[in-house]
N, C-alpha and C positions, 0 to 999 in steps of 0.2 A: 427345520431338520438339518441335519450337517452330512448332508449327502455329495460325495465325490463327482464330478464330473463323469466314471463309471460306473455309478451306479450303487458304488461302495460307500459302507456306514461309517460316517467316523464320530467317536465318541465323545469329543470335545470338542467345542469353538477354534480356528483357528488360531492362533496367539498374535496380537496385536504390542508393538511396545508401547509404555506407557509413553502420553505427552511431556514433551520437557517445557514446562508452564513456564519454572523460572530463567532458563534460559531463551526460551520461546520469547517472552515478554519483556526482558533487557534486550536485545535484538531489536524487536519492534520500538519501543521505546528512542534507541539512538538512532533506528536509520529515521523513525516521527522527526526525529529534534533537528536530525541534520538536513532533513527535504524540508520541514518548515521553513528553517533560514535561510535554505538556498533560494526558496521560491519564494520567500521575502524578499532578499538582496536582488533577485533577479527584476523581479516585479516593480521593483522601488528605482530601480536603474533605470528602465523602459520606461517606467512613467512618466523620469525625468524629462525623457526625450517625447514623448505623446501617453497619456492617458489609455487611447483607445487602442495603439500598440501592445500597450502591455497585457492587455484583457484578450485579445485577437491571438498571442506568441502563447499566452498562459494556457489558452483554450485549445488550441491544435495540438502543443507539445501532450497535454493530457487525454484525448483524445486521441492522439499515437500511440500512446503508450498503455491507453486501457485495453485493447483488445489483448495484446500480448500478456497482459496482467490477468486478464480473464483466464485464461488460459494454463496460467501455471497457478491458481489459486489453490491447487490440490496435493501439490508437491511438497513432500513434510519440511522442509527448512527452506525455499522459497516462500510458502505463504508468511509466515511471520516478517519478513522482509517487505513482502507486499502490502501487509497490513500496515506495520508501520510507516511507508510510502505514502499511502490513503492517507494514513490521518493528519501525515505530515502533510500533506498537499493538501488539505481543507483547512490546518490551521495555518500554514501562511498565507491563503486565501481570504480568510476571516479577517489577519493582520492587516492583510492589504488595503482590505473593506475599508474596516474600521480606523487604518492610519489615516486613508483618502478623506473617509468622513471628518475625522478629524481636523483638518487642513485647510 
């Protein structure tokens, strides 16, 4: 029911604006591609210098920065930022993997 906080009836839903998907999703998309890289080149740099450094800096930086990311996951043009963050930081995770194995 769409009952007021006193008690009072109100007749409609209250209005929500629609999601901006397209903008939403270029957003996530370029901050993915640019946290990919970064946390590639980062990654690839530290490695230079030890292996197990760079796995140790990758883990705590992300780890810092998840709580506060939990946090603002509900905020309407923060989350798409965040998401694209996420995904950027598993795929140059993956890169990393996979360059190492490579090597």
């Amino acid at each position: 029911m769409n009952y007021l906080p006193n008690g009072a009836y109100r007749p409609y839903p209250p209005y929500q604006d629609p999601t901006p998907w397209a903008a939403g999703v270029t957003v996530a998309v370029m901050v993915g591609l640019l946290t990919a890289v970064a946390v590639y080149a980062f990654g690839d740099a530290l490695a230079q210098v030890h292996p197990i450094l760079a796995v140790v800096v990758n883990l705590v930086a992300a780890g810092g920065a998840a709580p506060t990311a939990w946090r603002w996951r509900y905020a309407p043009v923060t989350r798409w930022v965040l998401a694209g963050g996420a995904a950027g930081v598993l795929l140059g995770w993956l890169a990393l993997l996979f360059g190492g194995l490579a090597a």
